[in-house]
C-alpha atoms as one frame of an Amber mdcrd trajectory, in Angstrom:
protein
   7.187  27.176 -10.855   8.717  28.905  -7.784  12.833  29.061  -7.259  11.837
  28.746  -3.594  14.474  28.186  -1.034  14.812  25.096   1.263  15.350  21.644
   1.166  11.929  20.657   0.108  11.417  23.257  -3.050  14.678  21.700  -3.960
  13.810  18.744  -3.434  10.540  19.459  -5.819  12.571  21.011  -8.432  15.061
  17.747  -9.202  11.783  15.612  -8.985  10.509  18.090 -11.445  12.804  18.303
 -13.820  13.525  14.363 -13.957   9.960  13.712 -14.483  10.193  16.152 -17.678
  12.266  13.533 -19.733   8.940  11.114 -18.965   6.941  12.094 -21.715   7.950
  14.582 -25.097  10.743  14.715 -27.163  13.370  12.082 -26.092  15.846  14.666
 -25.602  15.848  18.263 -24.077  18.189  21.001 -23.335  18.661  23.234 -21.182
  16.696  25.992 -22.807  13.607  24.012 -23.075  13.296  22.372 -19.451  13.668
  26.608 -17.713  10.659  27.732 -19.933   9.039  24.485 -19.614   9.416  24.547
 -15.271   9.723  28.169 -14.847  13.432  27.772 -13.655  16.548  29.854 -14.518
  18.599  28.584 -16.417  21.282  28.659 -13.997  19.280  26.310 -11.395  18.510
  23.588 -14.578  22.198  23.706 -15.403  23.211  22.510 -11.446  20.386  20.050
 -11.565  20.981  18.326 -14.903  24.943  17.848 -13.564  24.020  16.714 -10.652
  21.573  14.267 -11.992  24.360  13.561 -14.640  27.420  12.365 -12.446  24.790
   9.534 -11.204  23.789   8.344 -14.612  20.438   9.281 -14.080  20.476  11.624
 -17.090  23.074  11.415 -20.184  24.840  14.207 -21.665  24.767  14.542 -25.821
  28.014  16.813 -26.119  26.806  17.170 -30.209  23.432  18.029 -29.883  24.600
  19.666 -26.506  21.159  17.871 -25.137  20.183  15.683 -21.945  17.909  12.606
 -22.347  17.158   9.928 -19.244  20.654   7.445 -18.642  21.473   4.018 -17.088
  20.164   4.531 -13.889  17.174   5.797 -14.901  16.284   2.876 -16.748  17.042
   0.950 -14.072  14.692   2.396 -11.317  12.037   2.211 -14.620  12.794  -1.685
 -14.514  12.580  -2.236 -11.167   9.249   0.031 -10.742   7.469  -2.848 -13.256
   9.084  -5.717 -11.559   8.075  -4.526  -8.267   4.425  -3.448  -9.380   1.612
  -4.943  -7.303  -0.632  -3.532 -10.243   1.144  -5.317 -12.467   1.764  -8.697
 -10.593  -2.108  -8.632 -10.266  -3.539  -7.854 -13.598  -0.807 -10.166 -16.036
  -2.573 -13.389 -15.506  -6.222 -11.887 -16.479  -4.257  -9.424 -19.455  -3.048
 -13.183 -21.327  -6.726 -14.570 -20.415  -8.666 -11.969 -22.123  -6.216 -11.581
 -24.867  -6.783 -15.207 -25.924 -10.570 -14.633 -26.026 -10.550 -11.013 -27.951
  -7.515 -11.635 -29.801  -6.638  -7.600 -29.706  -3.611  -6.303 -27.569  -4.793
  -6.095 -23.545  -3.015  -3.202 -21.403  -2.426  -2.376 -17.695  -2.323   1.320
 -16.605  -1.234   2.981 -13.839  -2.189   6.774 -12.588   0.836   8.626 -11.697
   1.204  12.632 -11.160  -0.239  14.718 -14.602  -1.369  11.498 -16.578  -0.678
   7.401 -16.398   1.664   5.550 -17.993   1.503   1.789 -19.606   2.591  -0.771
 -17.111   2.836  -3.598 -19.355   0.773  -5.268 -21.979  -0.280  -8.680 -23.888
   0.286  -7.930 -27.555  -2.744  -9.403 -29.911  -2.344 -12.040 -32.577  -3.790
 -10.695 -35.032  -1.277 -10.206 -38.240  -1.965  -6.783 -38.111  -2.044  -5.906
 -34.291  -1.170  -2.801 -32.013   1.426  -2.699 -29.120   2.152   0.762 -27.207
   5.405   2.313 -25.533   5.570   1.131 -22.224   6.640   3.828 -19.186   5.847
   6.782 -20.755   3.193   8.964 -19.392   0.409  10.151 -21.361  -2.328  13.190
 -20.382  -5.402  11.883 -18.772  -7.717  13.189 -21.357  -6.605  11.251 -24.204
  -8.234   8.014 -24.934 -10.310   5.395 -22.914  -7.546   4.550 -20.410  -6.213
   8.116 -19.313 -10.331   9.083 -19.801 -11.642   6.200 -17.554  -9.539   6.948
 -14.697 -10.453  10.955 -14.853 -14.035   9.855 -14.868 -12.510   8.342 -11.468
 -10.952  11.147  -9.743 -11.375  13.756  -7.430 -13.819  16.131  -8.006 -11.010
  19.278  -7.653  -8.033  17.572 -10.099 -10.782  17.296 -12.755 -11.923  20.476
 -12.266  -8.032  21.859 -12.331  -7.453  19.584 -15.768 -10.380  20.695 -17.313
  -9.773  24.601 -16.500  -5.965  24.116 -18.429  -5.509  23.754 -21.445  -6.030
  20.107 -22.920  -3.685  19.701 -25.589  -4.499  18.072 -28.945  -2.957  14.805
 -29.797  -4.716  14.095 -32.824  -7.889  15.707 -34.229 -10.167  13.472 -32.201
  -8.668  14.612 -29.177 -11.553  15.933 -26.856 -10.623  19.761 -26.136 -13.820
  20.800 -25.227 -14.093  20.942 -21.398 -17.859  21.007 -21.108 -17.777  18.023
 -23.729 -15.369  16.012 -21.659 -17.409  16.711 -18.550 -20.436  15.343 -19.668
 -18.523  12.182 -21.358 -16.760  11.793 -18.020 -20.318  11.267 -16.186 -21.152
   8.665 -19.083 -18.091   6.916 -18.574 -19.046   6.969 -14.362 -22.913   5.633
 -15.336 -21.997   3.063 -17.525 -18.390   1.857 -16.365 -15.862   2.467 -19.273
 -14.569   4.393 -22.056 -14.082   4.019 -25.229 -11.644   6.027 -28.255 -11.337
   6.051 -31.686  -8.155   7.934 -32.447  -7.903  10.190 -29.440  -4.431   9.705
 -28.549  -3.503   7.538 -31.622  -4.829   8.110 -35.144  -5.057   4.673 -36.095
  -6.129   3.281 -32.990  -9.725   2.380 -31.207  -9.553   1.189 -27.997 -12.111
   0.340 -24.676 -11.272   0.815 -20.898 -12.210   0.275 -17.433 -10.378   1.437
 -14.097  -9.046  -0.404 -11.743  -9.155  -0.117  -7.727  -7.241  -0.380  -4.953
  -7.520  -0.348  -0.833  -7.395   3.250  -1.649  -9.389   4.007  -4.534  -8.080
   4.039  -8.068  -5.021   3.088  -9.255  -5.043   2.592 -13.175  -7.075   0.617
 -15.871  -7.221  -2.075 -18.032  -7.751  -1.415 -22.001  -8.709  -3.255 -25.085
  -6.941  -1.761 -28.024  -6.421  -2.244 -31.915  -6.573  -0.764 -35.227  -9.012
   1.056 -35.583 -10.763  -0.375 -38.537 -11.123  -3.439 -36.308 -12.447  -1.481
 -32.516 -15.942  -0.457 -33.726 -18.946   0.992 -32.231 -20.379  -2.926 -32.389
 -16.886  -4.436 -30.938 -16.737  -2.439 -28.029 -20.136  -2.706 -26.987 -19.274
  -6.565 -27.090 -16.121  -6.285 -25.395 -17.300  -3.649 -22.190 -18.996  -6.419
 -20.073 -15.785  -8.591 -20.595 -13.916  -5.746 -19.690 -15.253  -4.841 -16.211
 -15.498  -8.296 -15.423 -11.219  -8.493 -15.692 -10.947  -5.165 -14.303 -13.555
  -5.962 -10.935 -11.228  -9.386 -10.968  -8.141  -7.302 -10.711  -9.706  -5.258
  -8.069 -10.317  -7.776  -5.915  -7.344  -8.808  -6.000  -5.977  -5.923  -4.868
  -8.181  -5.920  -1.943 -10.378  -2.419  -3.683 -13.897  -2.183  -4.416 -15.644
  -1.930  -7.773 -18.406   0.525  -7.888 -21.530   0.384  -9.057 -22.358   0.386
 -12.921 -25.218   0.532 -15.398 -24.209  -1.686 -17.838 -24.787  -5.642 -17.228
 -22.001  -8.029 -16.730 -21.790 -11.012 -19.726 -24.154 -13.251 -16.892 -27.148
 -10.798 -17.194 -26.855  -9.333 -13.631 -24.755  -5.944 -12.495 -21.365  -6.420
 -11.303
């Protein structure tokens, strides 16, 4: 990353460096965030204090570490109140929760990945629930997958030209792979994971739209053992019919999709 001058590389470098604490280790120092951005350590050092004296970031004077503060939390909390993602997809989450029975989430897209908005946890004894806020790399199970399938042409060319880290062993890290299962997901209208991003877990997704295009999806997700091949081919038409129900409510537009709706027609 460039040490450019100006109020606007600045500007790019706080943003930067506050966004680092939203996904890896819970803590980092100062070490870590310079080879991480490509910063001196001298410009991390001014930017952690500065972000420190308004609680946005905590100091650990033992580990000698910074991990997100008060204020932080905060602006996290108001984010998901103040959602219109959110607001529009609970009511349809609890719905199709009741029917399935398996935990129902609501994604959003943000900058290098999506995070979890919220979610309906399943009732199952033995059920699945995932960390809400923290981002996750696009390439990584049927939510982050489902929106890539959804994206502009040049950021899935830039993703799949990088490196794309393993999570797990089922992690797709084959670019021309990925590709080709991102034109699946287009044809038919979700994605689906078994132990991409989580070992243990299986889970089924569909994006979401917006006035503007995409904004997130909505997944189906459990143990494993439980989201088979025969579940989510079950569960897909139920799927896009929430997530074309969210849509609309957002005022966006669905697009068009092989697979049939639970009526018999094509959504």
């Amino acid at each position: 990353m460039s040490e450019s001058s100006g109020g606007t590389g600045a500007t790019e470098r706080v943003a930067d460096v506050l966004l680092l604490f939203t996904y890896g280790p819970p803590t980092l120092g100062v070490s870590r965030v310079s080879r991480e951005l490509g910063l001196s350590k001298a410009v991390v050092h001014r930017i952690l204090q500065s972000l420190t004296s308004r609680n946005l970031i905590a100091y650990d004077p033992e580990s000698r570490e910074y991990r997100l503060g008060p204020a932080a939390a905060a602006l996290g909390s108001r984010a998901l109140r103040d959602s219109d993602l959110r607001a529009a997809a609970l009511p349809f989450l609890a719905e199709l929760r009741d029917r399935l029975h398996e935990t129902v989430t609501i994604s959003a897209k943000v900058h290098g990945g999506r995070v979890y908005l919220d979610q309906v946890v399943g009732n199952h004894e033995i059920t699945m629930s995932v960390e809400l806020g923290r981002r996750f790399p696009l390439h990584a199970g049927s939510s982050g997958k489902c929106m890539l399938a959804h994206s502009d042409p040049d950021e899935v060319d830039r993703l799949l030209a990088g490196e794309l880290t393993a999570l797990t062993p089922a992690t797709p890290t084959d670019p021309d792979a990925l590709r080709a299962e991102l034109d699946r997901i287009r044809e038919r209208g979700y994605a689906a994971s078994a132990g991409e991003r989580q070992g243990d877990a299986g889970s089924v997704a569909v994006p979401v739209f917006g006035p503007g295009g995409l904004v997130g999806a909505v997944s189906v997700c459990g143990p494993r053992f439980r989201v088979t091949e025969e579940f989510v081919a079950a569960t897909a038409p139920e799927l896009i019919e929430t997530a074309d129900r969210i849509t609309a409510r957002l005022g966006g537009t669905a697009p068009a999709r092989a697979v049939p709706t639970p009526t018999g027609g094509t959504p």
